[in-house]
N, C-alpha and C positions, 0 to 999 in steps of 0.2 A: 463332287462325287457323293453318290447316295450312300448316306452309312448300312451297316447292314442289321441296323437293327429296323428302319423306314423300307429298307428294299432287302429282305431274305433271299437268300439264293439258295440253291441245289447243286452240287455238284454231280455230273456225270449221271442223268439221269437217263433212262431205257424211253426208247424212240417210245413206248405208250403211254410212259410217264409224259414227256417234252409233249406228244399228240393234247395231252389232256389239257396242260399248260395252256397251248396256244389256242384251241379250241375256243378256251374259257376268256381269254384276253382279246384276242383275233380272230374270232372265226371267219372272216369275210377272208382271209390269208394261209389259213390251216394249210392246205397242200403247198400252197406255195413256199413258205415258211419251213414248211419238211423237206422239200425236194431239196431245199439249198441247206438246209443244215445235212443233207446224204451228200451233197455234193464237196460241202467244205470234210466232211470225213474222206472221201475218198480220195480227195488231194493230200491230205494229211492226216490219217488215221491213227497215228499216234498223240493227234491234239489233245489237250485234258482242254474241257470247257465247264463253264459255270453257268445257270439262267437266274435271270432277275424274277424271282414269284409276283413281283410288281408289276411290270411291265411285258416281262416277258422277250427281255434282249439276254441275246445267247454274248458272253465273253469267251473266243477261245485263245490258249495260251497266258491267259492271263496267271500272275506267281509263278511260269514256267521261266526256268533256267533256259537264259539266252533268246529273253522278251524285253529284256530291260523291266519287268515288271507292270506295262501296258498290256502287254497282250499281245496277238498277231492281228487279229479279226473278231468282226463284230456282228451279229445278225439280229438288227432293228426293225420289229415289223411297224408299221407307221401308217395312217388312215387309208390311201391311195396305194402303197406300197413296199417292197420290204427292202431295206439296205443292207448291204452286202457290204461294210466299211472295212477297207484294210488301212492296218494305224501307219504302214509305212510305205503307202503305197507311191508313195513323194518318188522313190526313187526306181519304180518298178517299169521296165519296158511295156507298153500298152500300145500294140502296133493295131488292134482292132478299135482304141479308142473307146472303151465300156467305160472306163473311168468318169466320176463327176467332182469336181470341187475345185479349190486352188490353192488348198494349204500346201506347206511345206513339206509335209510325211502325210497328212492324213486324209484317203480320198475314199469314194465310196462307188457303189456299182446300184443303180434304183434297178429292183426286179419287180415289172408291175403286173406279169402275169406266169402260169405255168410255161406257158410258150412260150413265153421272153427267155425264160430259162433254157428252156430248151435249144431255143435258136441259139443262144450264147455260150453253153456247156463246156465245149471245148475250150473256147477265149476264157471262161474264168476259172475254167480247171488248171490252164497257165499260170495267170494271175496268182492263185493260190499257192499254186506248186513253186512261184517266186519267190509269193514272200514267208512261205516255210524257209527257202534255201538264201533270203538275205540273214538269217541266225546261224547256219553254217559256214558260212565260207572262213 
């Protein structure tokens, strides 16, 4: 794990702030990168998140009570496209099949375009709304 003095972070920055962020690290992903970071708030708008000034990966849930201290979700923009990683998605019903990986808990959703998004909205606004409510039950 990057310490935080190699990888600074922001906490809970205004969508023009986050816009400038990705902009400057991403711009080939800007919109897309924003649509999913609106779409993981309105799954769970109460999420507190963090961004890497480094990189430019969003942690949400992360030091939030009832994350175990990992986090929920992660939004990694990456050359070709942005990931969408849920830390616990090991055990999350995925009937549309968006899911990638084969760890144990920790799987991810590749978004490679706005439209991907879009086609998908509903499927990972489930996803999401999941693994908020695997910390409640």
């Amino acid at each position: 794990m990057a310490s935080s003095r190699t990888h600074p972070h922001t906490d809970m920055p205004s969508e023009d702030e986050l816009a400038r962020i990705i902009l400057d690290k991403h711009p080939k992903h800007h919109e897309l990168y924003l649509e999913a970071h609106r779409l993981v708030l309105r799954a769970a708008p109460d999420l507190r998140y963090s961004v890497d000034l480094v990189d430019g990966v969003i942690g949400y849930g992360a030091r939030q009570f009832g994350y175990d201290g990992w986090g929920m979700a992660a939004l990694s923009p990456h050359k070709g496209w942005v990931s969408l990683v849920l830390f616990r998605a090991g055990v999350l019903d995925d009937p549309d099949g968006l899911l990638e990986g084969s760890g144990a808990l920790v799987r991810h959703v590749k978004l490679r375009s706005v439209e991907h998004l879009a086609a998908s909205r509903e499927s990972l606004k489930r996803l999401l709304e999941a693994a908020v409510n695997i910390n409640q039950k």
